[in-house]
ZAKOLDREN-392258 format. One record per residue (C-alpha): residue number from 1; chain; x, y, z. Coordinates in nm, 3 decimals. Layout:
# ZAKOLDREN-392258
+-----+-----+---------+---------+---------+
: seq : mol :       x :       y :       z :
+-----+-----+---------+---------+---------+
: NUM :   A :       X :       Y :       Z :
...
+-----+-----+---------+---------+---------+
//
This chain:
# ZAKOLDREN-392258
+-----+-----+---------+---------+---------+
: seq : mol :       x :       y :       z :
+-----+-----+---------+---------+---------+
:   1 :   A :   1.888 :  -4.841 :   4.294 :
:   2 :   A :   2.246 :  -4.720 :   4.319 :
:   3 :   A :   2.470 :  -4.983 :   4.600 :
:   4 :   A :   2.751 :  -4.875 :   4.761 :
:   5 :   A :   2.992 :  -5.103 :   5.004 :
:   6 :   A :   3.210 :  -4.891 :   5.208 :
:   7 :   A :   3.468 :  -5.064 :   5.379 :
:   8 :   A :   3.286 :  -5.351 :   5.424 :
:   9 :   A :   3.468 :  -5.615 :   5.619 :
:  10 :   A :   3.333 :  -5.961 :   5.778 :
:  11 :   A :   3.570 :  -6.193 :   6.051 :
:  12 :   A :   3.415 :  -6.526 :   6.147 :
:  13 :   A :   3.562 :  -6.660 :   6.474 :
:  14 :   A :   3.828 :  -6.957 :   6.386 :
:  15 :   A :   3.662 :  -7.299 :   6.422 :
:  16 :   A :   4.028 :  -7.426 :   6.523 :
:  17 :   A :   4.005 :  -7.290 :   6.937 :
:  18 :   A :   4.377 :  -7.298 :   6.966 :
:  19 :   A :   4.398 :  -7.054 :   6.661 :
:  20 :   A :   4.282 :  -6.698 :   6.765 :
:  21 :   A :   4.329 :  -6.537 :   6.410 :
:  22 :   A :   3.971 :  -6.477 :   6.263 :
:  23 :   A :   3.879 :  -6.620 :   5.908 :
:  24 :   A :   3.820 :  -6.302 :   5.706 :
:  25 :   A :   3.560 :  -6.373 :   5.474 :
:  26 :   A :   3.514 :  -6.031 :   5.325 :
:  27 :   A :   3.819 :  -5.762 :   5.355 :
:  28 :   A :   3.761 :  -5.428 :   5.264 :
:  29 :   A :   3.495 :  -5.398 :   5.011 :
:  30 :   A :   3.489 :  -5.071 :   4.847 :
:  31 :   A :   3.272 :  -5.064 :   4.547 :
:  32 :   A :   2.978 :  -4.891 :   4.410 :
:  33 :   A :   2.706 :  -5.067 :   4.202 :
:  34 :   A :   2.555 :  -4.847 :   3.946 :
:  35 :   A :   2.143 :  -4.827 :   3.945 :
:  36 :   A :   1.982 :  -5.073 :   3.713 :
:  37 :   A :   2.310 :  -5.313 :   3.618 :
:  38 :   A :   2.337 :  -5.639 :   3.653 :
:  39 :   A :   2.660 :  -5.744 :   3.808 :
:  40 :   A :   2.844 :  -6.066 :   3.814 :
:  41 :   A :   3.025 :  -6.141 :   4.129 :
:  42 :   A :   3.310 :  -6.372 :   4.008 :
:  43 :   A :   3.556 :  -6.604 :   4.191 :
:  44 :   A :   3.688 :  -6.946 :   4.312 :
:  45 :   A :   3.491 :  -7.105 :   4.585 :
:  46 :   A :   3.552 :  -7.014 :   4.945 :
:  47 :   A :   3.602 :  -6.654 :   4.819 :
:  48 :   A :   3.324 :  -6.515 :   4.998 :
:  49 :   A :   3.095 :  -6.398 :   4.727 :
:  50 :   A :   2.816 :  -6.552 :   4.916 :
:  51 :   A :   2.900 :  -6.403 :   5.236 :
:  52 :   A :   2.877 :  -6.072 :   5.034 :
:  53 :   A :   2.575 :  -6.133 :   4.915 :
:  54 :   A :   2.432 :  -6.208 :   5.302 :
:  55 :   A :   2.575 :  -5.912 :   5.438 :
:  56 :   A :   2.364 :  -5.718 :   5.130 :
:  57 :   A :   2.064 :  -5.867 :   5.182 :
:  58 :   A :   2.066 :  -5.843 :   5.590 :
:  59 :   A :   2.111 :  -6.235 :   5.669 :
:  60 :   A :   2.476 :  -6.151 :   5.825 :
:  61 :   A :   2.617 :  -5.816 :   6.017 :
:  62 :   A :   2.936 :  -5.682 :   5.899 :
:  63 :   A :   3.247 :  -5.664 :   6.118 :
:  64 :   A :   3.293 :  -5.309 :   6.063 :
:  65 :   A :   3.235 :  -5.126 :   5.721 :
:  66 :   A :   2.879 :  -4.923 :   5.587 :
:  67 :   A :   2.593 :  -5.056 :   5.323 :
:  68 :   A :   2.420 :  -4.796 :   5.169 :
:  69 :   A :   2.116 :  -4.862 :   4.946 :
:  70 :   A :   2.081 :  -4.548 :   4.708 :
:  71 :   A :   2.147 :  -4.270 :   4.999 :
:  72 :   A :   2.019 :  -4.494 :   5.327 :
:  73 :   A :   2.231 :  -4.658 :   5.538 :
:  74 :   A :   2.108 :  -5.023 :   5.570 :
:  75 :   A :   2.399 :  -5.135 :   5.780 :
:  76 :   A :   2.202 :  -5.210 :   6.065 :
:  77 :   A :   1.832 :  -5.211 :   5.916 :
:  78 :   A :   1.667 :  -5.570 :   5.953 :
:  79 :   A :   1.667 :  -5.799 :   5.649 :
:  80 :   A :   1.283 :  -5.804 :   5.608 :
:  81 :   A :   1.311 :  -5.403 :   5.586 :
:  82 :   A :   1.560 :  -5.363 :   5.280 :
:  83 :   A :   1.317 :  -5.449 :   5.013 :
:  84 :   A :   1.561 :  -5.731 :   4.857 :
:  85 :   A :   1.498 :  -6.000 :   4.653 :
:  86 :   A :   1.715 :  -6.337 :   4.711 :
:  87 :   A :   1.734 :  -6.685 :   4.485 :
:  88 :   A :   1.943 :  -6.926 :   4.650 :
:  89 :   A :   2.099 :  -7.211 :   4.503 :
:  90 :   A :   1.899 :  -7.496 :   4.633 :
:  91 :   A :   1.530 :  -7.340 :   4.496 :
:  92 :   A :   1.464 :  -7.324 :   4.866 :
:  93 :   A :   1.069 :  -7.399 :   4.757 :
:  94 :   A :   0.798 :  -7.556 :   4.982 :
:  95 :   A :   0.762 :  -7.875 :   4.882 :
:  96 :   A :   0.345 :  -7.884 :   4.996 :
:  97 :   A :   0.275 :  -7.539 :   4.815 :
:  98 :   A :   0.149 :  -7.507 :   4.462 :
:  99 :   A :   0.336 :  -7.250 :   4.224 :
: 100 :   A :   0.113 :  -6.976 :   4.299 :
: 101 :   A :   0.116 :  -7.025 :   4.651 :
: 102 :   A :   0.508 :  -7.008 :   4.697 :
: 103 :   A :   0.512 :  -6.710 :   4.502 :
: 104 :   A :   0.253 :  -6.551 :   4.679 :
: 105 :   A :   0.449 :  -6.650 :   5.048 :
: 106 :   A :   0.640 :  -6.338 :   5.028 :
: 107 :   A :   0.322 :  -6.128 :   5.041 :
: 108 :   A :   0.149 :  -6.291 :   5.283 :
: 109 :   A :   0.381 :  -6.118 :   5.510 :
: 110 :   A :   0.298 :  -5.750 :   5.397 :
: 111 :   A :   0.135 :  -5.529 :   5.667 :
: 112 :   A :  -0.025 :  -5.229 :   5.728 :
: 113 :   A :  -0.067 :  -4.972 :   5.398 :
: 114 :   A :   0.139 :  -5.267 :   5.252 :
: 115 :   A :  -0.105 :  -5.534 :   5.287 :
: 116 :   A :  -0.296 :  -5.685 :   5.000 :
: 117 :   A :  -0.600 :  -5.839 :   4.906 :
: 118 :   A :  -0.620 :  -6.225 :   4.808 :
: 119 :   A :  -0.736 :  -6.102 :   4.463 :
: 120 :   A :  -0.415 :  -5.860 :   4.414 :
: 121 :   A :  -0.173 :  -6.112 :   4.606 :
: 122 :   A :  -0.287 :  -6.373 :   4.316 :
: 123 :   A :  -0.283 :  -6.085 :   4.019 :
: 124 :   A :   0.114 :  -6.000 :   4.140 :
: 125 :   A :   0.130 :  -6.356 :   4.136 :
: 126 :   A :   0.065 :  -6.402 :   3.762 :
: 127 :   A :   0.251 :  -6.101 :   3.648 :
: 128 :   A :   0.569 :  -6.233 :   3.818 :
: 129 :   A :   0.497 :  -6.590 :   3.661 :
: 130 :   A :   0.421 :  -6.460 :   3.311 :
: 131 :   A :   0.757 :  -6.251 :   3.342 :
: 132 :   A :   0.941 :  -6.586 :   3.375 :
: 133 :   A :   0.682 :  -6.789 :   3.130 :
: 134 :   A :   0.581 :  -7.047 :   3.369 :
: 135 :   A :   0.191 :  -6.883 :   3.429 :
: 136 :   A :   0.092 :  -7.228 :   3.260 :
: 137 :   A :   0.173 :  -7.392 :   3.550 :
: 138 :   A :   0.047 :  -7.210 :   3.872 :
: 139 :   A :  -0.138 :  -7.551 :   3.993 :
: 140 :   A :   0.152 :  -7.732 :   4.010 :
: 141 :   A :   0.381 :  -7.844 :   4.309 :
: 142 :   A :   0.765 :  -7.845 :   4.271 :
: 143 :   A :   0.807 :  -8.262 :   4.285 :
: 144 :   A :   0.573 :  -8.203 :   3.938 :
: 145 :   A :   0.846 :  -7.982 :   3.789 :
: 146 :   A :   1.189 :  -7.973 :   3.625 :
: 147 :   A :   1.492 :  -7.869 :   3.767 :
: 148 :   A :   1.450 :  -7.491 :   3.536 :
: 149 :   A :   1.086 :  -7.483 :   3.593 :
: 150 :   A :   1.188 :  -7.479 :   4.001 :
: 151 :   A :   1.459 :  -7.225 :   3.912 :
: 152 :   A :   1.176 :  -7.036 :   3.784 :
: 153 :   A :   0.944 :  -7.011 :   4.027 :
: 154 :   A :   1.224 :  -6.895 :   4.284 :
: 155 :   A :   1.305 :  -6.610 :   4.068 :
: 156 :   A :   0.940 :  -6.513 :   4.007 :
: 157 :   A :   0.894 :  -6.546 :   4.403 :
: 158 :   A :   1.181 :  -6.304 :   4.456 :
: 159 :   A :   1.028 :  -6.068 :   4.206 :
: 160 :   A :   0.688 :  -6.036 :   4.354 :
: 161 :   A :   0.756 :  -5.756 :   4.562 :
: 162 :   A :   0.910 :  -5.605 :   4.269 :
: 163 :   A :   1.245 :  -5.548 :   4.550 :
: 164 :   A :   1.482 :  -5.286 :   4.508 :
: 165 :   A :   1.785 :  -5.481 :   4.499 :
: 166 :   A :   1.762 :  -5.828 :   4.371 :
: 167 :   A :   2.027 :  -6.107 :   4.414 :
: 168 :   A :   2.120 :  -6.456 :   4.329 :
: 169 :   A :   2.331 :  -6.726 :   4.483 :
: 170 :   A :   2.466 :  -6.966 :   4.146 :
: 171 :   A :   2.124 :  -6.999 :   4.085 :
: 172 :   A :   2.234 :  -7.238 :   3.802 :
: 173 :   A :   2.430 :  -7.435 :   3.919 :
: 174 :   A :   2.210 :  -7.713 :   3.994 :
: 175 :   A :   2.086 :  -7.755 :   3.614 :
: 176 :   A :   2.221 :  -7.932 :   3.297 :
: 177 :   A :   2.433 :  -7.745 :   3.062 :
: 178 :   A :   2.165 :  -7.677 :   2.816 :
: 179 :   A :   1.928 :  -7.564 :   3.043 :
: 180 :   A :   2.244 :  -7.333 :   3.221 :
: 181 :   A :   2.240 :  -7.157 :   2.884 :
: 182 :   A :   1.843 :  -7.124 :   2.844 :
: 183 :   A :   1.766 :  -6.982 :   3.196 :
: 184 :   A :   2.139 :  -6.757 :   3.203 :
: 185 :   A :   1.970 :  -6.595 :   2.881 :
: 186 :   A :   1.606 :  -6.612 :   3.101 :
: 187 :   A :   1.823 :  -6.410 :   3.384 :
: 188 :   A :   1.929 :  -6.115 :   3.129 :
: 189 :   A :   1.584 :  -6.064 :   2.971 :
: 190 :   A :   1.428 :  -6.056 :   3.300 :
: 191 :   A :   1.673 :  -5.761 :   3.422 :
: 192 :   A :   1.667 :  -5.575 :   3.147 :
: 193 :   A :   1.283 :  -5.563 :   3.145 :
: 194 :   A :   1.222 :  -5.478 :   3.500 :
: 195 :   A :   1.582 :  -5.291 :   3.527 :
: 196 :   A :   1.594 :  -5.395 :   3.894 :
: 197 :   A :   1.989 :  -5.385 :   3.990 :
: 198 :   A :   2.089 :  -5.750 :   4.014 :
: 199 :   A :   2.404 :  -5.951 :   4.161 :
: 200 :   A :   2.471 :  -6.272 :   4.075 :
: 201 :   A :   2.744 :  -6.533 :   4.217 :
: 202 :   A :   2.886 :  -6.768 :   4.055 :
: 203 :   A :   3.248 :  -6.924 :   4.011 :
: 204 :   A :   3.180 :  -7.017 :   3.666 :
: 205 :   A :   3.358 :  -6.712 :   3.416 :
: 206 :   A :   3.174 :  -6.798 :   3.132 :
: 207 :   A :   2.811 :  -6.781 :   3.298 :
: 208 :   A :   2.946 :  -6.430 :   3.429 :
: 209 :   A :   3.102 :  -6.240 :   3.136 :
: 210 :   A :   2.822 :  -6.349 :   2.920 :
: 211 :   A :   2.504 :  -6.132 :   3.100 :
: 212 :   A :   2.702 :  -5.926 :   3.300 :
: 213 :   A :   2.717 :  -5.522 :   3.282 :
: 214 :   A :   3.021 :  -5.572 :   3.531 :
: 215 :   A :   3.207 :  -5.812 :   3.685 :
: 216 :   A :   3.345 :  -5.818 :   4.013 :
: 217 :   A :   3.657 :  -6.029 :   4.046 :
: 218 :   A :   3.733 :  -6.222 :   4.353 :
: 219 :   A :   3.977 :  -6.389 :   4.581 :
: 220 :   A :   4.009 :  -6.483 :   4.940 :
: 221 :   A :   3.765 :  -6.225 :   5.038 :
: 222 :   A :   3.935 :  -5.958 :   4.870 :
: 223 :   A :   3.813 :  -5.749 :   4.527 :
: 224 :   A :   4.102 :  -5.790 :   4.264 :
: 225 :   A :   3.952 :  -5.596 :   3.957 :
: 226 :   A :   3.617 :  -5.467 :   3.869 :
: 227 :   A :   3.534 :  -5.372 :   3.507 :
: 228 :   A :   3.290 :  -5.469 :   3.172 :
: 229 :   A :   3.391 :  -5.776 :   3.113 :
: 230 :   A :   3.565 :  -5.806 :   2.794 :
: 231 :   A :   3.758 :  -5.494 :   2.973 :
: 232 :   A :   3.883 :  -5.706 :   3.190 :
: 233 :   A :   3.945 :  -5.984 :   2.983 :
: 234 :   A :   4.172 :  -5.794 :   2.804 :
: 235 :   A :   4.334 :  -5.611 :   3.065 :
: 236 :   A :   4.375 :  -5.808 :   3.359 :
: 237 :   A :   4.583 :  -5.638 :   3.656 :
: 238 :   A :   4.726 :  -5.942 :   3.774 :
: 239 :   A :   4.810 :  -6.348 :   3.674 :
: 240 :   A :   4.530 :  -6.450 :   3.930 :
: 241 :   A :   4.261 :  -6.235 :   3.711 :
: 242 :   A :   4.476 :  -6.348 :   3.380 :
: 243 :   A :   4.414 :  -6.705 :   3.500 :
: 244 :   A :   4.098 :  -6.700 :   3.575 :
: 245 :   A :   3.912 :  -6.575 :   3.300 :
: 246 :   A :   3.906 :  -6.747 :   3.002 :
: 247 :   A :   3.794 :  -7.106 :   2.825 :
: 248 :   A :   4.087 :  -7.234 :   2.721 :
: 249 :   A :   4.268 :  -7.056 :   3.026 :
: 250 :   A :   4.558 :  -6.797 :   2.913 :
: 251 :   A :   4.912 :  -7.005 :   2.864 :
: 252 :   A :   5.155 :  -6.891 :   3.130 :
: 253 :   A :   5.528 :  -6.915 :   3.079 :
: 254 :   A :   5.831 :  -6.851 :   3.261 :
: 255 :   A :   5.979 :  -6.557 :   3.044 :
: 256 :   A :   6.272 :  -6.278 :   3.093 :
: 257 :   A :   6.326 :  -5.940 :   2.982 :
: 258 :   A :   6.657 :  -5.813 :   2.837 :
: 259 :   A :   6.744 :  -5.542 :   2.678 :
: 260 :   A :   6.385 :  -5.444 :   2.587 :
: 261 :   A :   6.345 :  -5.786 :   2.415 :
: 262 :   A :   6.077 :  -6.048 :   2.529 :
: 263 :   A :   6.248 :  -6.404 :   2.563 :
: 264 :   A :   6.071 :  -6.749 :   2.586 :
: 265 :   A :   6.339 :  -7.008 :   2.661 :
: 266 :   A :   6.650 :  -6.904 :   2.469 :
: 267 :   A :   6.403 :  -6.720 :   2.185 :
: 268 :   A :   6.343 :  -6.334 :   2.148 :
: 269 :   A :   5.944 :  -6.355 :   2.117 :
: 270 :   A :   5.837 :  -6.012 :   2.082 :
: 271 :   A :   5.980 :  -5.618 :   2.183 :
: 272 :   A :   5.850 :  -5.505 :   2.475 :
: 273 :   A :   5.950 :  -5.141 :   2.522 :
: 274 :   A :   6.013 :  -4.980 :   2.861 :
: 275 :   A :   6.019 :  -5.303 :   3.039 :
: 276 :   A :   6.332 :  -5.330 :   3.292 :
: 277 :   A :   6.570 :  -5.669 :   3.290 :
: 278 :   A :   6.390 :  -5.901 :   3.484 :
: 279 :   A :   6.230 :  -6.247 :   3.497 :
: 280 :   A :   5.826 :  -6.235 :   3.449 :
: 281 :   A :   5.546 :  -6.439 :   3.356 :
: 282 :   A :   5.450 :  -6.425 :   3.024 :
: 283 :   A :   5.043 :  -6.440 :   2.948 :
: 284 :   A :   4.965 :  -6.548 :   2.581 :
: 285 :   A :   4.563 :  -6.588 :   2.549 :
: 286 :   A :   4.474 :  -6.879 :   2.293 :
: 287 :   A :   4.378 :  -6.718 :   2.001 :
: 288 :   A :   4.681 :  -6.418 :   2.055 :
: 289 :   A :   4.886 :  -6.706 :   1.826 :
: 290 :   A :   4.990 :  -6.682 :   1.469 :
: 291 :   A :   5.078 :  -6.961 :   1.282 :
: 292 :   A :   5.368 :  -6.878 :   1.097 :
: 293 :   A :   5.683 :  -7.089 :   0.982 :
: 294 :   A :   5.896 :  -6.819 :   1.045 :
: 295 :   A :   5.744 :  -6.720 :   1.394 :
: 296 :   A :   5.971 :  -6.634 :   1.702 :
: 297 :   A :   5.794 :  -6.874 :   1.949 :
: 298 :   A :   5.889 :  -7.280 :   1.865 :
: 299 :   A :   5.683 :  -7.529 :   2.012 :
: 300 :   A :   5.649 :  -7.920 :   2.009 :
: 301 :   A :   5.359 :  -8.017 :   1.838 :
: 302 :   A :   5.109 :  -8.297 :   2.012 :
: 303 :   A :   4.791 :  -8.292 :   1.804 :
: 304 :   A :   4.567 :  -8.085 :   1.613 :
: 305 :   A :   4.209 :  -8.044 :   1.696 :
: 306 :   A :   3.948 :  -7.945 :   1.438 :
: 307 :   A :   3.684 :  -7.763 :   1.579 :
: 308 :   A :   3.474 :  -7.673 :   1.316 :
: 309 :   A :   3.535 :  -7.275 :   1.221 :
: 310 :   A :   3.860 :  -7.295 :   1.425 :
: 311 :   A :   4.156 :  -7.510 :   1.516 :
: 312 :   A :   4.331 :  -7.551 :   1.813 :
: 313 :   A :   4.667 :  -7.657 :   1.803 :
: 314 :   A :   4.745 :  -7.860 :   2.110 :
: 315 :   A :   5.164 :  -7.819 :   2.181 :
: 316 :   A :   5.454 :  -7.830 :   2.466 :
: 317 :   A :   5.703 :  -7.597 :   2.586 :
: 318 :   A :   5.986 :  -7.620 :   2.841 :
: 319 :   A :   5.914 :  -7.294 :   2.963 :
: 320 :   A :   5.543 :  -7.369 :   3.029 :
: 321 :   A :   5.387 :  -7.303 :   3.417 :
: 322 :   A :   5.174 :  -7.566 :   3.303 :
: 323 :   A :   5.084 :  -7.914 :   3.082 :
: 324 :   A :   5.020 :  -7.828 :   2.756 :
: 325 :   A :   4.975 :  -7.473 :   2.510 :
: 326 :   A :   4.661 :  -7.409 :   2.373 :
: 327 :   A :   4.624 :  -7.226 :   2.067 :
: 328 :   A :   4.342 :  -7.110 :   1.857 :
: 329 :   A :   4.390 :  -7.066 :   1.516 :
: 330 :   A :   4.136 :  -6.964 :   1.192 :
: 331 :   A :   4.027 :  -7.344 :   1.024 :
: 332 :   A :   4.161 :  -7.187 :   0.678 :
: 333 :   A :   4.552 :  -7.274 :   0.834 :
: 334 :   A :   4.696 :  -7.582 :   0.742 :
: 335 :   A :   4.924 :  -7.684 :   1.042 :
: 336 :   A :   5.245 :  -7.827 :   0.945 :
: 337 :   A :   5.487 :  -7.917 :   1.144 :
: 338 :   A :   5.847 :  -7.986 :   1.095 :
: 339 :   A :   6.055 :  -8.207 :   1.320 :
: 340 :   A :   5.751 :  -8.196 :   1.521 :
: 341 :   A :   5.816 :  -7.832 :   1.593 :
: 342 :   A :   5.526 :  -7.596 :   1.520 :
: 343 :   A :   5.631 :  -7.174 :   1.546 :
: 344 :   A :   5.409 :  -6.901 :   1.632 :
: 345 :   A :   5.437 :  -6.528 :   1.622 :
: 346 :   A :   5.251 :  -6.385 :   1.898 :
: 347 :   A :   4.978 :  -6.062 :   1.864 :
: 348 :   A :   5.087 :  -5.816 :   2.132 :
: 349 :   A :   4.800 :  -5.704 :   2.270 :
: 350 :   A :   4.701 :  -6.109 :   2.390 :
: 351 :   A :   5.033 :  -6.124 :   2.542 :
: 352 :   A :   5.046 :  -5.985 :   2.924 :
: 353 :   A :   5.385 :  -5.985 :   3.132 :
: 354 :   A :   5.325 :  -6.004 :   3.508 :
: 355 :   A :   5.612 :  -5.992 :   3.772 :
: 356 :   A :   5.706 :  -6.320 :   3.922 :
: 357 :   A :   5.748 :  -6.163 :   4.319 :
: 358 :   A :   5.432 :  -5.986 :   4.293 :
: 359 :   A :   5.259 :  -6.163 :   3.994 :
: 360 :   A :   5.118 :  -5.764 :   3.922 :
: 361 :   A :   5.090 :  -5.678 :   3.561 :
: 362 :   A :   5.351 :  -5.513 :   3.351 :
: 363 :   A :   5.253 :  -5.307 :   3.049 :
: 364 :   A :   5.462 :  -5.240 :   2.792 :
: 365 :   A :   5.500 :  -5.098 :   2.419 :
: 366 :   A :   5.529 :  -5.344 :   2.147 :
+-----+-----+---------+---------+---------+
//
């Protein structure tokens, strides 16, 4: 099912009484979330992601804006009527139901033509466990399972009803790092075989860009860049994006433009064509670094860490927004560094130049 947010804006009133300025949670969503995707809703906490995600699934009314669900308007329709799916952070499980039986809770409800038997309640039941391989443990309660298991049976309990739209509030953040990976993979398998359109929150990049379709990029309520998300990885429209994508994080520097020349400090780092004179930011992701001894871009070395297939060369520059560079390089270099100066050239296309007023992006030919 196709989603489309039209103008969607929600105010809460100020907790501070002698402030009478609203807290905007969510300004002016405009977006439209293809049928069948799964989308990652991405950004620092206290962005409002999760308010987004309440206003979706019913739990919150918008301020003013329209949420249509394939060609209805579900604006105003009551949460129970919008056929959504939700998996909060917490589980949210009954603590004196079995596995089955919180699974089963959501059909319980059903009415009318809707309604089912006990026999078909318990068959959906099984088919939603066996979809997220935990049918082997329908007798249990939650206290009897692990932290995934539990993570499990709130997904198969949003899936029952086979919803229309199904979404998730960091479902993982609440598990170890191995089992993050395991159930993130568990997440993609499960939307790609039932192809229900999915939206998941988290603040965490990496969980995002890995099973996402899209990503939806956040900040202070406001959408800064949608795209796939090696798309947007590579072309960021501004530092915030730049920054916040990424592990290591891109190295910002205080830079300047003259005469269509890229300077770092008092060096000429690269040619930037069709750029005017003016002070910017310079962007360089960690592996857009060459090692070269007769590279533009001097550094002071600090240390050298071998990471196995790659190294990154840990270094210090005065013109760094920041504590130290970070810089990826292939395992077959040998770093050498004299005076304890280590020089790069840079690969053009991992180097972004943003204004430092507006902190937009400037693109320019190398």
């Amino acid at each position: 099912m196709k989603v489309v947010l039209k103008d969607l804006t929600k105010k809460f009133p100020n907790r501070n009484k002698k402030i009478r300025d609203e807290v905007i949670a969510v300004s002016n969503f405009n977006i439209e979330i293809p049928d069948g995707k799964l989308i990652g809703l991405l950004g620092p906490s206290g962005c409002g992601k999760s308010t987004a995600l309440n206003l979706l699934c019913g739990l919150q009314k918008p301020t003013s804006g329209q949420i249509f669900f394939g060609e209805d308007d579900v604006t105003n329709l009551p949460a129970e009527n919008r056929g959504v799916g939700m998996v909060f952070q917490n589980y949210a499980l009954y603590p004196h139901l079995t596995v089955q039986q919180n699974i089963i809770f959501p059909l319980e409800n059903l009415k009318g033509a809707q309604k089912l038997t006990k026999e078909q309640m318990a068959a959906k039941a099984y088919e939603a466990a066996k979809l997220v391989q935990i049918e082997e443990l329908m007798d249990r309660k939650p206290n009897e399972l692990s932290g995934g298991q539990q993570q499990r049976v709130a997904i198969a309990r949003a899936l029952v009803k086979m919803p229309r739209l199904l979404l998730m509030d960091e479902p993982l953040s609440n598990l170890d790092a191995r089992l993050r990976l395991q159930t993130r993979e568990e997440i993609r398998r499960i939307q790609r075989e039932t192809k229900i359109t999915t939206i998941f929150v988290t603040h965490d990049q990496e969980e995002a860009m890995s099973i996402s379709d899209l990503i939806v990029v956040m900040k202070e309520g406001v959408i800064h860049q949608v795209g796939k998300p090696q798309e947007v990885y590579d072309n960021p429209v501004n530092l915030f994006v730049a920054k916040f994508l990424g592990t290591p994080p891109i190295n910002v520097f205080a830079g300047e433009v003259k005469d269509g020349k890229l300077f770092i400090g008092k060096e000429a780092v690269l040619s930037v064509k069709g750029v005017a004179d003016k002070k910017v930011y310079v962007g360089i992701r960690p592996e857009g670094f060459v090692l070269d001894e007769n590279g533009a871009l001097s550094c002071m070395l600090d240390e050298v860490e071998v990471m196995g297939r790659d190294i990154t060369v840990v270094s210090r520059h005065e013109a760094l927004d920041g504590v130290e560079i970070r810089s990826i390089i292939s395992a077959d270099n040998k770093v050498e560094a004299k005076d304890g100066i280590v020089k790069f050239s840079l690969k053009p296309h991992k180097v972004h130049l943003f204004d430092q007023e507006t902190e937009e992006r400037i693109y320019f030919e190398s």
